[in-house]
N, C-alpha and C positions, 0 to 999 in steps of 0.2 A: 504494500500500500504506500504510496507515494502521493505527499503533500504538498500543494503550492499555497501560496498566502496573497501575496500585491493582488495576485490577476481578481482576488474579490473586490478590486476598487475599482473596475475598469466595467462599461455599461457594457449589457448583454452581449451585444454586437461582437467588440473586442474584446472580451473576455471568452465568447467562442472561438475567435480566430485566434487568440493564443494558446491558447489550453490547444488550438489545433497544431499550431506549430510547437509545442511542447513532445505533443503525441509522436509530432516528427522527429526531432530532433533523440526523443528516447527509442524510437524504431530504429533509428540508424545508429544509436551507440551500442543497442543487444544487438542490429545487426552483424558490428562489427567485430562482436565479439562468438559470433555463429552460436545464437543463443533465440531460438523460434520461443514465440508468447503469443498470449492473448491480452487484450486488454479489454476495462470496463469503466466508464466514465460516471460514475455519479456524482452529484453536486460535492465542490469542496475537495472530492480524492481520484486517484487513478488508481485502478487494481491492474493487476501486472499475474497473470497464470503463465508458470512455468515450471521446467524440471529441477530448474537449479536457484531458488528462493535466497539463499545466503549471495550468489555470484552477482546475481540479477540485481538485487539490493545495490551490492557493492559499485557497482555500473550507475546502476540510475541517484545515490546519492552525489555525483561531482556532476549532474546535468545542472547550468543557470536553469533557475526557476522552481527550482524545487526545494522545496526548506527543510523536510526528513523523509526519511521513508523505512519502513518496517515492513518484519518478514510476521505474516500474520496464517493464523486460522480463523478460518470461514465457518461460521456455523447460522442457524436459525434464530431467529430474536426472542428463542423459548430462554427465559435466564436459566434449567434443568439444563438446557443441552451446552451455552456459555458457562457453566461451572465445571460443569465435566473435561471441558477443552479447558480451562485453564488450569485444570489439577494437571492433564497432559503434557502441556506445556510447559508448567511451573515444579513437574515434578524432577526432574533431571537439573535444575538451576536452585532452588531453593532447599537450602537443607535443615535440618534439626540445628534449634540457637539463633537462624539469622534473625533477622527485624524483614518486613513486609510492607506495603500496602498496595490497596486496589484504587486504579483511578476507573472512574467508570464515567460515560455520558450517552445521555439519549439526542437524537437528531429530533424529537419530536418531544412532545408533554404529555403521549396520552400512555397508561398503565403505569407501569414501574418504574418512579424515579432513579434519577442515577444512585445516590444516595442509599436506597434498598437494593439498587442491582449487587453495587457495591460490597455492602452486608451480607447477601447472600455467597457471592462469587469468597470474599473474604472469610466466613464462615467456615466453608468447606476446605480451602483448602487448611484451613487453621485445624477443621476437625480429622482431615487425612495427613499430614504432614505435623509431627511430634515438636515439639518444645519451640514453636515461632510465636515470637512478640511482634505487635500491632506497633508500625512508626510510620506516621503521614508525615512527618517532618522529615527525618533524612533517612527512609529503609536503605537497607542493603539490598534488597529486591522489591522491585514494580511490576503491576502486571496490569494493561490496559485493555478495558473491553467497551465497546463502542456497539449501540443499537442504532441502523439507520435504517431506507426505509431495502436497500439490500439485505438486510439481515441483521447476521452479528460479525462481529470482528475481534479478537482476540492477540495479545501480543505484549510483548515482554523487553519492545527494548525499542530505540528512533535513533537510525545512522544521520549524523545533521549532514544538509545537504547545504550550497551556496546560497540559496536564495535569489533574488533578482527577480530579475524579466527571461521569456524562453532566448536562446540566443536566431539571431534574426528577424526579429520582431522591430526593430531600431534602424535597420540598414547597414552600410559598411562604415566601416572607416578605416585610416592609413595610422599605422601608430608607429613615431619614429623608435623603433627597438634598438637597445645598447647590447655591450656586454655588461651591463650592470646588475644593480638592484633593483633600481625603480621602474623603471620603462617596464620591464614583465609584468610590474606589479598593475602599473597602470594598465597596462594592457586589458589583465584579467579582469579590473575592476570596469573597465568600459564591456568586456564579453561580459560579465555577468549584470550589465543593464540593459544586453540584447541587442547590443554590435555587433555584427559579424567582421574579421579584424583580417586586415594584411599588414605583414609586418615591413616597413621599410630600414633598412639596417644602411649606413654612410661609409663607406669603407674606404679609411682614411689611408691604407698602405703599410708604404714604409716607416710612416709618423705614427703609428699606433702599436700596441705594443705585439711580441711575438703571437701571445694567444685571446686577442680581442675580436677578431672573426670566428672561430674558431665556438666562442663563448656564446658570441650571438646569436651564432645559427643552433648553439644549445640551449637557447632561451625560450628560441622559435620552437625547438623542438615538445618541449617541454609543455609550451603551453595549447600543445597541440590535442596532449594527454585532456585538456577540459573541453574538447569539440570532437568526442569520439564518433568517429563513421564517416564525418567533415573533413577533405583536406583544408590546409589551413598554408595561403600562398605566403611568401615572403620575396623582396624586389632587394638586391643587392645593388647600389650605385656606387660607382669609383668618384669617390671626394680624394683623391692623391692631390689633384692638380690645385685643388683649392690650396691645399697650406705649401706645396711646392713655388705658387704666384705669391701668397704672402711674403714667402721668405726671398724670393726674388727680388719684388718690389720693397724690398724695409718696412712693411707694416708694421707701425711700433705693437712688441707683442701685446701689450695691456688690452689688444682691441682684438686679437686675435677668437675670444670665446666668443664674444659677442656675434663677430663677422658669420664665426661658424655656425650658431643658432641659425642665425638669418640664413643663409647658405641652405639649412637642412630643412625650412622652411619654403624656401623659394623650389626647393626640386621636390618635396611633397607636395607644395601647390600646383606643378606641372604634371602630376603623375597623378592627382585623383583622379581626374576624368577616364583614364585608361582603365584603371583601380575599380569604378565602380565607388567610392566612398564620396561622403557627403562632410568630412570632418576629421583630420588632423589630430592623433591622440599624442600627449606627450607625457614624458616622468617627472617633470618641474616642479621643485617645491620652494616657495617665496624663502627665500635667506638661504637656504640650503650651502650652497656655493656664490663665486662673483657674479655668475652669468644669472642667477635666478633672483636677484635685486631688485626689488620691486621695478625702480628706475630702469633697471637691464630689460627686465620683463618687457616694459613698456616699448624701447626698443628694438628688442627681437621681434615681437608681436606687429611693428609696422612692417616687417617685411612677408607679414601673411595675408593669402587673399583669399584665404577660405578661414572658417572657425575653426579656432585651437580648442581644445578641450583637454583641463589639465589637471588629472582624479587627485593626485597627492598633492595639491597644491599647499594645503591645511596640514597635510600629516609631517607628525614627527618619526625623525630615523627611526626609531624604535619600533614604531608603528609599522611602518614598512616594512622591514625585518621580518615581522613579526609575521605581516599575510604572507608575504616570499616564504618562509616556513613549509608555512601551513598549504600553500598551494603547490609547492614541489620544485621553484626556483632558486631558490638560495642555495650556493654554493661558498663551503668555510674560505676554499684554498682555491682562487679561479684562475690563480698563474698570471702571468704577465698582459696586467688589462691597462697597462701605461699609453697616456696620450703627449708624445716626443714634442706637442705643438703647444700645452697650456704654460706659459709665462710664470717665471717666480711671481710678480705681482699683477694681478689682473686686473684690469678695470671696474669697480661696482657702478661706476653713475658715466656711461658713458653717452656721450653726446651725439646726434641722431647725425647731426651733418659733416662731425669728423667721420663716423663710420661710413656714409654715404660718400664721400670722399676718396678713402680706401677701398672701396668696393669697385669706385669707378678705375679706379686706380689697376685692380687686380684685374677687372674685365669678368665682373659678376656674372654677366649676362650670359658670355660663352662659356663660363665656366660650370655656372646651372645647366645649359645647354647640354657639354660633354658629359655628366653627369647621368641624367635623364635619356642619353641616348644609348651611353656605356652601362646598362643594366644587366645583372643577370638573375635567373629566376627560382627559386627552391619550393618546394613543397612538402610540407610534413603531414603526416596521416597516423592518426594516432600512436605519434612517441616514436614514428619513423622518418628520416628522412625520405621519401620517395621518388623524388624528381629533382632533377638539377639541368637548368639550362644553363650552359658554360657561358653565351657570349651576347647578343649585343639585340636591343629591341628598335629597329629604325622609326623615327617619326615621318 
């Protein structure tokens, strides 16, 4: 049994058509995983019939959109035949000594409240299972049984799921991916508001450290794991020439992060339309570094002609860490992710018409150009790399 929550804020209409595209998005994660189901939709849950109840689980709790899901028994809304399945259930997990409780809820008000279902189902197993104490407060085992108008349901435990929106319900978007921390993060935080996501990664060369491509396209991969059955494209562009013309021309370095945002902005805004996205994700967090300055922000942000959208903007490092964790991106030891280009001191409050300056300077235009032409293309499919286009996309 699989739960969603937002999609009850959304009128009849769209809350059909995502609970539809949900339905999808969970057929083609069991597909991928060569796992045949059935499903059943009644108000509020999805039931999921299959041979492998623990697997299936494990799958459909890392879908966007879904907020837990449990491996349940099915029975009648007789509370006789619900007590009996949860002695079943509860027999093999709760032993003589622990603490207990029943949470129980009716989908309607008519017969027996939850409250007496509760009592009963608790009752029994209290009178078949020796020496258990009653704790609503903090048991060591719970055991949930739910009257709707399907029946009964039964169940003992809720894998948490990510929550959000289904994924493609929002449209695409381009999210500039590092070898970092944040940009994954952001990434996932836009897929799980129902983005569908291309990753564009800037590959700086010889200027970036031995294993910074290397790391990106494991970022990509990775996040490939939360779009099961979905590939998941990613657009490699050669920014060499970018910091090759800086350091040609003398770009005093203090300007050099700034230029580069911009830069990585201007060849994302050339590449939606190709893309399919409506919107530019980035890993930006205000103060973080020099380049995310409020005033910098301000900066970079004039060289974009489509909307930026930046999930960590608010969060603390910690914070980030912390989903990177939990979503399967962090990495302790990522080896040599040095950028050979950022300046012992950087600019915080740089000025819109020196950088416009330097830009004309370096030959912006052809350098976004070469950029955007020199592309090549990768695609991950769950947690695999599967496609690799070596060389060049003409416009």
């Amino acid at each position: 049994m699989a739960r969603y929550g937002e999609l009850f804020l959304k009128s009849e209409p769209v809350k059909r058509h995502f609970i539809g595209m949900l339905l999808r998005n969970i057929r083609k994660a069991l597909g991928a995983a060569g796992l045949e189901c059935r499903f059943e939709t009644p108000r509020g849950r999805i039931l999921i019939y299959g041979d492998n109840p623990d697997r299936i689980a494990g799958i459909v709790s890392r879908i966007f959109g879904i907020v837990d899901v449990s491996t349940c028994l099915r029975t009648s809304p007789d509370p006789e035949e619900m007590k009996r399945a949860a002695l079943a259930l509860a027999s093999s997990r709760l032993k003589t000594g622990m603490s207990f409780a029943v949470r129980a809820k009716r989908q309607h008000k008519t017969g027996m409240d939850s409250q007496e279902l509760g009592r009963v189902i608790g009752s029994w197993l209290y009178e078949h299972i020796p020496g258990l104490t009653v704790d609503l407060d903090d048991p060591a085992y719970e055991i949930f049984a739910e009257v709707r108008d399907i029946g009964g349901l039964v169940y003992d435990g809720r894998l948490p799921g990510p929550g959000g929106l289904p994924w493609g319900t929002q449209g695409r978007v381009l999210v500039l991916l590092s070898a970092g921390i944040d940009s994954p993060v952001a990434s996932w935080l836009a897929m799980k508001r129902g983005c569908e996501v291309t990753s564009l990664y800037l590959d700086a060369g010889r200027w970036a450290g031995a294993d910074v491509t290397a790391a990106a396209i494991e970022n990509h991969r990775r996040l490939s794991l939360w779009c099961a059955g979905t590939p998941l494209p990613m657009v490699i562009a050669d920014s060499e020439p970018l910091y090759d013309a800086m350091s040609r021309q003398k770009v005093p370095p203090r300007y050099r992060c700034v230029i580069c945002k911009r830069f990585m902005l201007r060849v994302a805004g050339r590449l939606m339309e190709h893309e399919g996205a409506l919107a530019v994700v980035t890993g930006e967090n205000l103060g973080q570094v020099a380049s995310q300055t409020l005033a910098n922000l301000g900066v970079v942000a004039d060289a974009a002609s489509v909307p930026v959208l930046r999930p960590l903007i608010t969060f603390d490092k910690e914070e980030t860490i912390a989903i990177a964790r939990g979503i399967g991106t962090f990495v302790a030891k990522p080896g040599d992710l040095a950028c050979r280009a950022v300046p012992k001191m950087p600019a915080t409050a740089a000025g819109l018409k020196e950088v416009l300056e330097h830009e004309q300077t370096v030959g912006i235009v052809d350098l976004v150009d070469h950029a955007v032409i020199n592309c090549r293309f990768i695609t991950a499919l769950d947690g695999r790399i599967v496609d690799q286009i070596p060389h060049v996309r003409g416009e």
